[in-house]
C-alpha positions in Angstrom: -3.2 18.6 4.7 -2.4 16.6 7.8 -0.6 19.2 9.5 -3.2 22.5 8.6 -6.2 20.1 9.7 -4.0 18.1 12.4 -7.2 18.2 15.3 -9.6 17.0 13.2 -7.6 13.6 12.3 -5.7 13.5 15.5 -6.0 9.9 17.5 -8.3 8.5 14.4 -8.1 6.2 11.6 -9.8 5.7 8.3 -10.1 2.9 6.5 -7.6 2.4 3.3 -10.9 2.5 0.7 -12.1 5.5 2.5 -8.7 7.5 2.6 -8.1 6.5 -1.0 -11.8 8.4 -1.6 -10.0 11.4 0.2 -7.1 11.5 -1.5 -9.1 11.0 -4.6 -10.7 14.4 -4.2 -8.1 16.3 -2.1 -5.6 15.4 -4.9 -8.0 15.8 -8.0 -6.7 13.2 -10.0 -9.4 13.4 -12.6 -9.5 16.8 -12.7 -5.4 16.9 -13.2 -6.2 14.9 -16.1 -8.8 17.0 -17.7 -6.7 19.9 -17.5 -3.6 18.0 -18.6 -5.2 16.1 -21.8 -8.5 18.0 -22.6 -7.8 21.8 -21.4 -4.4 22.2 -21.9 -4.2 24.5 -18.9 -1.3 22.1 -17.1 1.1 21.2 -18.4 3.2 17.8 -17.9 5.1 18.5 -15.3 2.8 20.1 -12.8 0.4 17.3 -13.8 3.4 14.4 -13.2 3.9 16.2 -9.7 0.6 16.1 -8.7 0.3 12.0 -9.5 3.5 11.5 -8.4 2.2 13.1 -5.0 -0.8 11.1 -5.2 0.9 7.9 -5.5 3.8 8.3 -3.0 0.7 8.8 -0.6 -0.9 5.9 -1.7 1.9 3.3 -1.2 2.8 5.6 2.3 -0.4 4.3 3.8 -0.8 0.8 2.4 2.5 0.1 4.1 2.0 1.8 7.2 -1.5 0.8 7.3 -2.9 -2.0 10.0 -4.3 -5.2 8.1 -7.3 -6.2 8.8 -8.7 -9.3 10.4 -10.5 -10.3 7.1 -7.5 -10.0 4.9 -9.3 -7.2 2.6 -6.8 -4.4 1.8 -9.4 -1.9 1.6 -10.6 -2.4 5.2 -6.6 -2.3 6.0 -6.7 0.6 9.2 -4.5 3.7 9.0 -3.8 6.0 12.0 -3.3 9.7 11.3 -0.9 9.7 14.4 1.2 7.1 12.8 1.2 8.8 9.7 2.6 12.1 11.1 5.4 10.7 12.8 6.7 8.9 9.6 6.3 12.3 7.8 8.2 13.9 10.7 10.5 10.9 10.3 11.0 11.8 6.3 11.2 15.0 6.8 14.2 15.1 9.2 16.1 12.2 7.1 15.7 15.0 4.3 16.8 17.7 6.1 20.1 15.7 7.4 20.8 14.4 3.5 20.7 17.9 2.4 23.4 19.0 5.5 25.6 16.2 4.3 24.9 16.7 0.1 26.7 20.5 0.8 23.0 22.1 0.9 23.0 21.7 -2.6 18.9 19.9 -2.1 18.2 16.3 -2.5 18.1 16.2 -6.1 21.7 17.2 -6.2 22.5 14.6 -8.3 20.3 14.8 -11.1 21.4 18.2 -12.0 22.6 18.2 -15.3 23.0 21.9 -16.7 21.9 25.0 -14.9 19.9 27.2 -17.5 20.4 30.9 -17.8 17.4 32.4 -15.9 18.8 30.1 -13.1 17.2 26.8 -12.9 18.4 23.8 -13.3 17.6 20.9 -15.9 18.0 17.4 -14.2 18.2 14.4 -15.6 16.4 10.9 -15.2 17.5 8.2 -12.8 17.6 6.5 -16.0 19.8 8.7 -17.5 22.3 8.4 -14.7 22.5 5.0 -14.2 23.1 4.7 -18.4 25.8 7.0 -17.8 26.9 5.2 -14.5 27.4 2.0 -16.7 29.3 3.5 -19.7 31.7 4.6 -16.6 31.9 1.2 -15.1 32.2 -0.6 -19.2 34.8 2.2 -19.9 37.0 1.6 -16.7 36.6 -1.9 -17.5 37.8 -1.8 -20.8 41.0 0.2 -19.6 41.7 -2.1 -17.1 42.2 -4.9 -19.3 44.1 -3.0 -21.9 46.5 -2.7 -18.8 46.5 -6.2 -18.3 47.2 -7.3 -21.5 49.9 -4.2 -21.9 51.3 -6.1 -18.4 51.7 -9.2 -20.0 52.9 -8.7 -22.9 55.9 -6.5 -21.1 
């Protein structure tokens, strides 16, 4: 959105109440919902993009946004300009992970099984730091053993 509409926002700023009003309706969030719960016609993962999206957004521009004098977040200043350069900023950091992970995408890690039709499944950051621990327990466990197999030689 910032990009297609870049002259309209270009050297302005919104308050943080009025661009979470924008995003509110650019995003649909209570729409997404509708369709997710009452509808049916989305199902969980399109809707969990779509809030994911909305949030990432959200915590984007309180951070970069300019407090105000007052102390209320919701007068908090954000300026489209500064906002493009950070995306520009993300966007390149993205692009050089993905030269260095092989080109195999950000989300490299997370694949877990590549399905027949060609995608992939991936797994949850939970699920790979689980898995990350029973590594770590195991290789502690065998280390010990070879202590104790040490000592008693």
């Amino acid at each position: 959105m910032l990009f297609q509409d870049w002259n309209k926002y270009k050297g302005q700023y919104v308050t943080y109440l009025e661009l979470m009003s924008m995003h509110r309706s650019k995003f649909g969030i209570m729409e997404n919902l509708n369709d997710l719960l009452c509808k049916g016609s989305k199902d969980y993962k399109e809707s969990l993009s779509t809030v994911q999206d909305f949030n990432s957004t959200k915590v984007m521009t309180r951070i970069c946004s300019v407090p105000s004098k007052n102390g209320d977040i919701t007068q908090n200043r954000i300026y489209f300009d500064m906002l493009k350069i950070i995306i520009l900023d993300i966007e390149q950091f993205n692009h050089v992970f993905d030269i260095f992970n092989g080109g195999h995408g950000l989300h490299a890690d997370f694949k877990c099984n590549q399905n027949a039709d060609g995608t992939s499944q991936y797994r949850s950051i939970t699920q790979i730091l689980k898995n990350r621990r029973e590594i770590s327990k195991l290789n502690d466990q065998s280390a010990m053993e070879d202590d104790q197999e040490n000592v008693t030689d």
